[in-house]
KOLSE-30993 format. One line per 5 residues: number of its first residue (from 1); for each residue x, z, y of N, C-alpha, C. Coordinates in steps of 0.1 Angstrom, whole numbers, plus 5000, padded with zeros to 4 digits. Last residue first. Layout:
! residues N
NUM) X,Z,Y,X,Z,Y,X,Z,Y | ...
This chain:
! residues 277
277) 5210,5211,5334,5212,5213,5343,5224,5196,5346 | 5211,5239,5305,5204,5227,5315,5210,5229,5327 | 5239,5248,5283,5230,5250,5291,5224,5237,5302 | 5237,5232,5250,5244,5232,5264,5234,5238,5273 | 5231,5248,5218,5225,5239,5230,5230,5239,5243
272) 5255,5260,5196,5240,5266,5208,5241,5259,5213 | 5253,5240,5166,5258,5247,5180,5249,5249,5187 | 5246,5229,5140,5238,5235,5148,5249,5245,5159 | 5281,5224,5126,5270,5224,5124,5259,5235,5136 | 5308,5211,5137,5301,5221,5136,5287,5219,5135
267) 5325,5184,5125,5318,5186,5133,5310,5200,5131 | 5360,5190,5113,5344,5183,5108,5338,5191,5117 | 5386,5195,5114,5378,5187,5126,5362,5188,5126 | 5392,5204,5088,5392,5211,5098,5386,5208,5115 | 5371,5190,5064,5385,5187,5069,5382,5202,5087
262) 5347,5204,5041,5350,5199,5050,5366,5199,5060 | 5348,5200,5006,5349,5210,5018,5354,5203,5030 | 5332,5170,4989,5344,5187,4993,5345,5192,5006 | 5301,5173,4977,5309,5169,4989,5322,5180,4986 | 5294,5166,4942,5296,5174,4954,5307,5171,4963
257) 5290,5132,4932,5298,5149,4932,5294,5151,4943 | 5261,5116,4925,5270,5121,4935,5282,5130,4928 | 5243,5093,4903,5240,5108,4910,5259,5106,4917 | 5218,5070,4894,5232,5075,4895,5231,5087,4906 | 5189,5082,4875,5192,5073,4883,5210,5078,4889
252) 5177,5092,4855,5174,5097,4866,5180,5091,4877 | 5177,5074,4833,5161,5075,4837,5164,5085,4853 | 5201,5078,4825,5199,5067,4829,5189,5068,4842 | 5195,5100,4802,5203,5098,4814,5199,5089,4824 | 5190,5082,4780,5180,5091,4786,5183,5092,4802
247) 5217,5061,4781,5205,5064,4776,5196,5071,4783 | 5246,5069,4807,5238,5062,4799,5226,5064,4790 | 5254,5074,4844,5248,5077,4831,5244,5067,4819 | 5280,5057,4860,5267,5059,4857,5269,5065,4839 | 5307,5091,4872,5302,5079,4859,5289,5076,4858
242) 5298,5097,4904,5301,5095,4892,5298,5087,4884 | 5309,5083,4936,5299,5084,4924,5301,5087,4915 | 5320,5099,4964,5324,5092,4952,5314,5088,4945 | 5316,5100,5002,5314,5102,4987,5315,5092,4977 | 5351,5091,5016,5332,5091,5012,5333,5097,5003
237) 5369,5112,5038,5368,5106,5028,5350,5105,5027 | 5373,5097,5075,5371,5110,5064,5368,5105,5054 | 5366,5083,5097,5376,5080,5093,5376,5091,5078 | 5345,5098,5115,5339,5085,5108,5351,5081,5093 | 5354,5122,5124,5348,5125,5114,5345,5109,5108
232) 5368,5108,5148,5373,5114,5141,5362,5114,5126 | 5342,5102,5159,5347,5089,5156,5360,5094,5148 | 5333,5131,5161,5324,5119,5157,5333,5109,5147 | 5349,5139,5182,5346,5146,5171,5343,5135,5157 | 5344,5122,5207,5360,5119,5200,5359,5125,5183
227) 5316,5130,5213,5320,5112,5209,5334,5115,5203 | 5323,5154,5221,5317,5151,5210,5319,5134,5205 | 5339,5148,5243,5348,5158,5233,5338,5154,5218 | 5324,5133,5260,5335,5126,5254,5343,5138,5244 | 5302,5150,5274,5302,5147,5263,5317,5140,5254
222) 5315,5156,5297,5315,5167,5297,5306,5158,5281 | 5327,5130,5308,5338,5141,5306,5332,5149,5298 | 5301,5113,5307,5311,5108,5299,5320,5119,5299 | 5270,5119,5309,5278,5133,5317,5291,5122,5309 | 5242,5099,5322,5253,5092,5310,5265,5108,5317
217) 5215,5090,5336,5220,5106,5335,5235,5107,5323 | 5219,5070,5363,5220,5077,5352,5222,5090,5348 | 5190,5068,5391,5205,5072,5385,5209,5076,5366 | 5169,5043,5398,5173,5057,5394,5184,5060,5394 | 5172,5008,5388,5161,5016,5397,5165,5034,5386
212) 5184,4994,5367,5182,4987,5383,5176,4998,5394 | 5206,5005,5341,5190,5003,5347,5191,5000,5363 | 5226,4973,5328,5225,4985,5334,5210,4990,5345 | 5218,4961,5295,5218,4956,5309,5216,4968,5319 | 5226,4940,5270,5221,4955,5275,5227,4953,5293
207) 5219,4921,5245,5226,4924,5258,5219,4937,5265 | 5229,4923,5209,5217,4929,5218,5226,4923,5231 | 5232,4913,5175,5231,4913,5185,5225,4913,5197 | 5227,4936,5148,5223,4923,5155,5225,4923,5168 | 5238,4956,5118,5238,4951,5129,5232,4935,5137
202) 5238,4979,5093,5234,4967,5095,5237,4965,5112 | 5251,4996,5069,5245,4996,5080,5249,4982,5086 | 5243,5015,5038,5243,5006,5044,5241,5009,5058 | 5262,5045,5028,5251,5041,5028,5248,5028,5037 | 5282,5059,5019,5284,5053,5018,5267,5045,5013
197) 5282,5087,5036,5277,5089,5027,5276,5074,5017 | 5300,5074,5056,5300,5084,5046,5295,5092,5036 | 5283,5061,5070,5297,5055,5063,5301,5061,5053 | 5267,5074,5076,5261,5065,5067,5277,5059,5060 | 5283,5091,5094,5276,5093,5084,5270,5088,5075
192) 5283,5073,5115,5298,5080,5107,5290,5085,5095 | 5258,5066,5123,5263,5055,5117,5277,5059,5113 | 5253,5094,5134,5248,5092,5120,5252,5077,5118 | 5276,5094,5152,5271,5106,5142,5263,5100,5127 | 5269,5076,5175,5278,5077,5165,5278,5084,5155
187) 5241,5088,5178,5240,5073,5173,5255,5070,5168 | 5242,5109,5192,5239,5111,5181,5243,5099,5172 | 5255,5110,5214,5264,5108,5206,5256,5108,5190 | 5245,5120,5239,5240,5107,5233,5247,5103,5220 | 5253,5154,5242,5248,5140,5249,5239,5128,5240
182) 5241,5180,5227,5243,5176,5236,5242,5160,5249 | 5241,5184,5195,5227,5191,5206,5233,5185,5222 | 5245,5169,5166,5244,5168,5177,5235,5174,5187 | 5232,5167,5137,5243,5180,5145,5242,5185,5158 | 5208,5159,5117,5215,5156,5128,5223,5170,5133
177) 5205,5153,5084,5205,5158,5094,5214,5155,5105 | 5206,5140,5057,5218,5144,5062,5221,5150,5074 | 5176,5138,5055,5188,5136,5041,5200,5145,5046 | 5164,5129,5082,5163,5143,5073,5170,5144,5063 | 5176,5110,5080,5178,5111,5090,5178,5128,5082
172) 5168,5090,5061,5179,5094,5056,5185,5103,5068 | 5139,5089,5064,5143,5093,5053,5159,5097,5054 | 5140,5073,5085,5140,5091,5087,5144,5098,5074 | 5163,5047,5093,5153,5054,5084,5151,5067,5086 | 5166,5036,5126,5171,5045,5114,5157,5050,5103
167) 5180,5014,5147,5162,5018,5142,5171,5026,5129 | 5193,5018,5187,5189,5021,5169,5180,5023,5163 | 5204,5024,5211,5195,5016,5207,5195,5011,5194 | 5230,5039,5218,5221,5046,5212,5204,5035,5207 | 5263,5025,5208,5252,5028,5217,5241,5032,5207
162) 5289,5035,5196,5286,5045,5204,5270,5040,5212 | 5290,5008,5174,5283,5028,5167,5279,5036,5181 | 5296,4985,5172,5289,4991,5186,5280,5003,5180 | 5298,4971,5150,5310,4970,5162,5305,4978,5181 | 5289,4981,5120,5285,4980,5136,5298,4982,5143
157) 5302,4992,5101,5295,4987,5096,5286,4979,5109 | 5327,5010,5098,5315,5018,5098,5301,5008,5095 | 5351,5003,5085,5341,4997,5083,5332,5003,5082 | 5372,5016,5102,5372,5026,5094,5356,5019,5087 | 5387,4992,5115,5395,5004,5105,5388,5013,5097
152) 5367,4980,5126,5376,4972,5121,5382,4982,5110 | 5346,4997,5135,5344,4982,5125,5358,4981,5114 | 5362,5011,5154,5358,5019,5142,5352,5010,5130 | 5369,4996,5173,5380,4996,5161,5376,5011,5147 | 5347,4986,5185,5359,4976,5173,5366,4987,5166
147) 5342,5010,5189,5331,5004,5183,5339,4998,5174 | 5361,5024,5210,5357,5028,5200,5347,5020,5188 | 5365,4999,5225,5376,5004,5223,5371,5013,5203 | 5337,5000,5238,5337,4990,5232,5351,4992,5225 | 5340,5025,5254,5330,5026,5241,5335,5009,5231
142) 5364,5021,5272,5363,5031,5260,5353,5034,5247 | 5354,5003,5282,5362,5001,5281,5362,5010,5265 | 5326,5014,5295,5323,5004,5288,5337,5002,5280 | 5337,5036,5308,5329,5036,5301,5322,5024,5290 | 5351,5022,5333,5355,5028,5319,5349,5030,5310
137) 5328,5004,5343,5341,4998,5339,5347,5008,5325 | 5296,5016,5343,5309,5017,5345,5322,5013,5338 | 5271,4987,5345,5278,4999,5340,5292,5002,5345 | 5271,4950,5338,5264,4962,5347,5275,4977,5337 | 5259,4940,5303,5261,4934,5324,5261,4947,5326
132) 5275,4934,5279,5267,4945,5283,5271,4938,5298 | 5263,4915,5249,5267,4915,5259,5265,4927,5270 | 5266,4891,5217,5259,4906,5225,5267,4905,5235 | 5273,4870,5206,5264,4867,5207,5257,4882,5215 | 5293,4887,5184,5295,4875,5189,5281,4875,5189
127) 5293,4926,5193,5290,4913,5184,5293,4903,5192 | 5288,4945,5214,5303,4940,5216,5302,4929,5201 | 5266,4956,5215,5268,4949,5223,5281,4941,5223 | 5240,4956,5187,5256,4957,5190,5254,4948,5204 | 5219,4979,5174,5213,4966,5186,5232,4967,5194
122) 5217,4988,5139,5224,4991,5154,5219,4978,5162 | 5202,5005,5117,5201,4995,5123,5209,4993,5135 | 5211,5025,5092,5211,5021,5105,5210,5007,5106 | 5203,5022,5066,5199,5034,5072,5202,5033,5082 | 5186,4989,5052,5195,4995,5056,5192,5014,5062
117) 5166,4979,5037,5172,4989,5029,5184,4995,5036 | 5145,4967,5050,5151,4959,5035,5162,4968,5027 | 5136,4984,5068,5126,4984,5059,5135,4975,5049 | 5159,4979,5084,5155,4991,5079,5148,4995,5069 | 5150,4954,5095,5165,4958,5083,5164,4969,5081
112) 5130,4955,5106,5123,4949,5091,5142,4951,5087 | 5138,4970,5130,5129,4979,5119,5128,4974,5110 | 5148,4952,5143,5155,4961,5138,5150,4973,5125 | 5132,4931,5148,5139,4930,5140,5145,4942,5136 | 5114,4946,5171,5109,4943,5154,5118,4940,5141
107) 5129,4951,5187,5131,4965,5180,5124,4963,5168 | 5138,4935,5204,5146,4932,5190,5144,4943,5185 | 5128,4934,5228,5118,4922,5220,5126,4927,5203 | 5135,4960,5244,5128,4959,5235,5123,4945,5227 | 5167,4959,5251,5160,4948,5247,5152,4951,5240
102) 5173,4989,5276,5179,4979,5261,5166,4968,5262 | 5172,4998,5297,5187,4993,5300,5182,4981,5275 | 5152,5010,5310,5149,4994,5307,5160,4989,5305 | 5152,5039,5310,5156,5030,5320,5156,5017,5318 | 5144,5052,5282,5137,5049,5295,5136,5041,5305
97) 5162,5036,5256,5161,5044,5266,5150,5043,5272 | 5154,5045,5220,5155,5031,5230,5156,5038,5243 | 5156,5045,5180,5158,5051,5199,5162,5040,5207 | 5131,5042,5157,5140,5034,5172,5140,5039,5181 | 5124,5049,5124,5124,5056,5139,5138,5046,5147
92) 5104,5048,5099,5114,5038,5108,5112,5048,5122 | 5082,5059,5086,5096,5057,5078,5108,5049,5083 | 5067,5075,5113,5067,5062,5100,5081,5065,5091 | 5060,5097,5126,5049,5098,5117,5053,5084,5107 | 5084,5114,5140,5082,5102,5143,5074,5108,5127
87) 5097,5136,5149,5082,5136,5151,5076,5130,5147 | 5123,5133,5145,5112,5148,5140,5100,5145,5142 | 5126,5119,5169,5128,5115,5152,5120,5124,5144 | 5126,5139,5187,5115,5123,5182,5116,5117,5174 | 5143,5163,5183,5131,5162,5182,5123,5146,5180
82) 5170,5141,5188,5168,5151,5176,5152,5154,5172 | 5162,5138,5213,5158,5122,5208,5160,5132,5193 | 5165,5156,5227,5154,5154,5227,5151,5145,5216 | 5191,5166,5219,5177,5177,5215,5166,5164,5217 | 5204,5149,5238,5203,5150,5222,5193,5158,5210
77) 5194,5150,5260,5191,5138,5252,5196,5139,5237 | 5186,5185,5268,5193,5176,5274,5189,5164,5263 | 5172,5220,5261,5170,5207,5271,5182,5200,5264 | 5159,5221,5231,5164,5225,5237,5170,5212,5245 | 5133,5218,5210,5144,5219,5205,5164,5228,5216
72) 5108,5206,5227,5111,5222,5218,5124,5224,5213 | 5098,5180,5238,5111,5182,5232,5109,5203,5229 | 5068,5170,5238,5075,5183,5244,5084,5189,5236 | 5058,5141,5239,5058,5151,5232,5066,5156,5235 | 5031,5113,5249,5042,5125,5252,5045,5140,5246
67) 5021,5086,5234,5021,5096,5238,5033,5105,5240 | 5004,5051,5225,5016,5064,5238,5013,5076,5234 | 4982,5043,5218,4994,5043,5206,5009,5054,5212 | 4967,5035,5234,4964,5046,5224,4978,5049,5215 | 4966,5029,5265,4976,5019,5253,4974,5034,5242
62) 4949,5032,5289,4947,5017,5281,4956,5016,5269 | 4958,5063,5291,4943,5058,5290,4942,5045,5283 | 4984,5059,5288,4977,5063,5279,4963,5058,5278 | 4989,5062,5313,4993,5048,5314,4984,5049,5299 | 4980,5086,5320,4975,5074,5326,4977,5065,5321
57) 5005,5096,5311,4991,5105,5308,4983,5094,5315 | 5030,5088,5319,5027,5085,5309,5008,5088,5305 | 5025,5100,5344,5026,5085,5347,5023,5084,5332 | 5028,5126,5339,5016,5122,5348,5016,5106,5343 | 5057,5127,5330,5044,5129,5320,5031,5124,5326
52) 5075,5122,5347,5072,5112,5332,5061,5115,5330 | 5083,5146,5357,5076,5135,5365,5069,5129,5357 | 5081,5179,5338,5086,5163,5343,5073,5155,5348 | 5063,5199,5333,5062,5193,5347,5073,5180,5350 | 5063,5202,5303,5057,5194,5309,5049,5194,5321
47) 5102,5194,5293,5090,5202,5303,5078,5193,5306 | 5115,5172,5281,5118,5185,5283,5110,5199,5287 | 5101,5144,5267,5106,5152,5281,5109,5172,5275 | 5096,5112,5255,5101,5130,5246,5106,5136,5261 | 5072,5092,5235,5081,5095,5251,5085,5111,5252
42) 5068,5068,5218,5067,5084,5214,5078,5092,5226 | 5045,5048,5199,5052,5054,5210,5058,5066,5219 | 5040,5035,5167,5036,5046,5182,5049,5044,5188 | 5032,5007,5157,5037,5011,5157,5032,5025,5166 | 5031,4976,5140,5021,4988,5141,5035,4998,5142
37) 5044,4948,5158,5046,4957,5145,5035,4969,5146 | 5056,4941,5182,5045,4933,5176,5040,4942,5162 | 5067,4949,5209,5063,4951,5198,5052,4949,5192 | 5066,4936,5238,5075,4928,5228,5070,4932,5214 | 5047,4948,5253,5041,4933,5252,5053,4931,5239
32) 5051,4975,5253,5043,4972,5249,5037,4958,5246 | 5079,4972,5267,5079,4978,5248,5062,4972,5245 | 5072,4964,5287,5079,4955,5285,5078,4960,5264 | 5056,4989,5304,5050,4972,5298,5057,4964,5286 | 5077,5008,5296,5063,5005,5290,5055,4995,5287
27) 5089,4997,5315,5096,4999,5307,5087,5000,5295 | 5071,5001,5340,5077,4984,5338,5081,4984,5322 | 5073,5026,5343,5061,5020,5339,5067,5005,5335 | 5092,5047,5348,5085,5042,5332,5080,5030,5326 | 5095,5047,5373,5101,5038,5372,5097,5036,5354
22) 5076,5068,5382,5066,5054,5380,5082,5045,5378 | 5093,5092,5363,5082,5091,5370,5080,5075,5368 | 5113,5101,5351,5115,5087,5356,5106,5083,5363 | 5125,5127,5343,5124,5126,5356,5123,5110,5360 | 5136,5116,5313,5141,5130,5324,5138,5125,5334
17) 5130,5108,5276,5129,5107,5293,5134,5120,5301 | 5136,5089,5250,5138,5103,5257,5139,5100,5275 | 5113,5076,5227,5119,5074,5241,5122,5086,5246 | 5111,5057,5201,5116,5074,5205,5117,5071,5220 | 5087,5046,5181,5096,5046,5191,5097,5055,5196
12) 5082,5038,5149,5082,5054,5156,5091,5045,5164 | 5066,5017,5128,5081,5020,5135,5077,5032,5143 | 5042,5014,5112,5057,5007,5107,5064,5010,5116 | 5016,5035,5113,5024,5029,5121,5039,5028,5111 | 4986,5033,5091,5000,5043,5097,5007,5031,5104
7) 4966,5022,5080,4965,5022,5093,4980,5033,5098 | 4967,5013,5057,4965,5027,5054,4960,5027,5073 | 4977,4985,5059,4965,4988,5050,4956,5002,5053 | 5002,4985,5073,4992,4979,5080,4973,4982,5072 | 5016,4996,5055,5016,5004,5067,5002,4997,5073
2) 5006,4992,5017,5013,4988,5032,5012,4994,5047 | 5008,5000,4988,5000,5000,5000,5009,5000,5012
């Protein structure tokens, strides 16, 4: 039985917002005219006196499928987008920003490689045929620095692990959990993770394009210790498989060793949440 049969939504969009008020709205249009898929929409604020919410609470009236859900987890974009996956009611969850910086037309593609078996989907900007206009020089320098050469050396599987426009299975989201309480880093985290758990990841070409209206909220000094954690932990050994089983055996399908103990870098599990602000 199919998503479209039961009436459940084929993709969960995550959007984490802070204070976008009526700049939402264009961003809304544009998710709502490209997604063609049964899907919700799923706008994640902090508080519900953000600006976002009024605008989303209207825009709701004509699109049933919106709604606003009250990150609980603790302020800033990794809590939040941590909670919308949490939330998300399909077997496909797409983080996408607020600011109109990604290409919603490619969030249908991104979900039917998810649904063929991958656990990331990545929207690459540094592929043949991706492109990023706009943004800060360094910032670009150092993400696209880290993408190639985490492809190249450590075959994470995407030449662009550091951006956050991704469709991920939840299944494998809940499997291996998320760490991350801080910046945006979640999206290297769990495509180091699929590496390592030696689990597929898929890529397609995106342009991304810096938002035109607001300021960013991107902290690069006060997250770049987690992004360095991350792209450290991508390089670590995988899991092994053991010998497939044979006869009866069989019936339970190939199984794992236990992880070994983690290398002294490996990312801390559940840290206290950065203070807001």
């Amino acid at each position: 039985m199919t998503a479209a049969t039961t009436g459940q939504p084929r993709v969960s969009i995550v959007i984490p917002a802070y204070e976008e008020g009526d700049g939402i709205v264009p961003v809304l249009d544009r998710l709502v005219e490209a997604v063609t898929l049964p899907c919700e929409f799923l706008v994640v604020v902090d508080t519900p006196q953000d600006s976002t919410v009024a605008v989303v609470e209207k825009y709701r009236v004509g699109e049933p499928r919106l709604r606003w859900v009250l990150n609980t987890y603790g302020r800033g974009p990794a809590n939040a987008i941590r909670f919308g996956i949490d939330a998300a009611s399909s077997e496909v969850a797409v983080v996408t920003m607020s600011d109109g910086s990604d290409d919603p037309q490619q969030i249908d593609e991104l979900t039917r490689l998810v649904e063929r078996g991958v656990v990331v989907a990545a929207a690459s900007r540094y592929m043949p045929g991706g492109q990023q206009v706009g943004g800060p020089l360094l910032k670009s320098v150092m993400s696209r620095a880290a993408g190639r050469s985490l492809y190249h050396l450590a075959h994470v599987g995407t030449r662009d692990s550091t951006n956050s426009f991704k469709a991920y299975s939840t299944e494998f989201v809940r499997e291996v959990g998320i760490s991350s309480r801080s910046g945006f880093e979640i999206g290297i985290e769990l495509t180091a993770k699929a590496r390592r758990h030696r689990r597929p990841v898929a890529e397609i070409p995106t342009i991304w394009l810096d938002r035109s209206l607001g300021a960013s909220n991107f902290q690069l000094r006060k997250w770049l210790p987690e992004y360095l954690r991350w792209y450290r932990y991508a390089f670590g050994a995988r899991q092994r498989p053991t010998r497939q089983p044979t006869g009866p055996e069989a019936q339970a399908g190939p199984r794992f060793v236990p992880r070994p103990p983690a290398p002294a870098d490996h990312p801390p599990t559940d840290p206290a949440p950065p203070p807001s602000g």
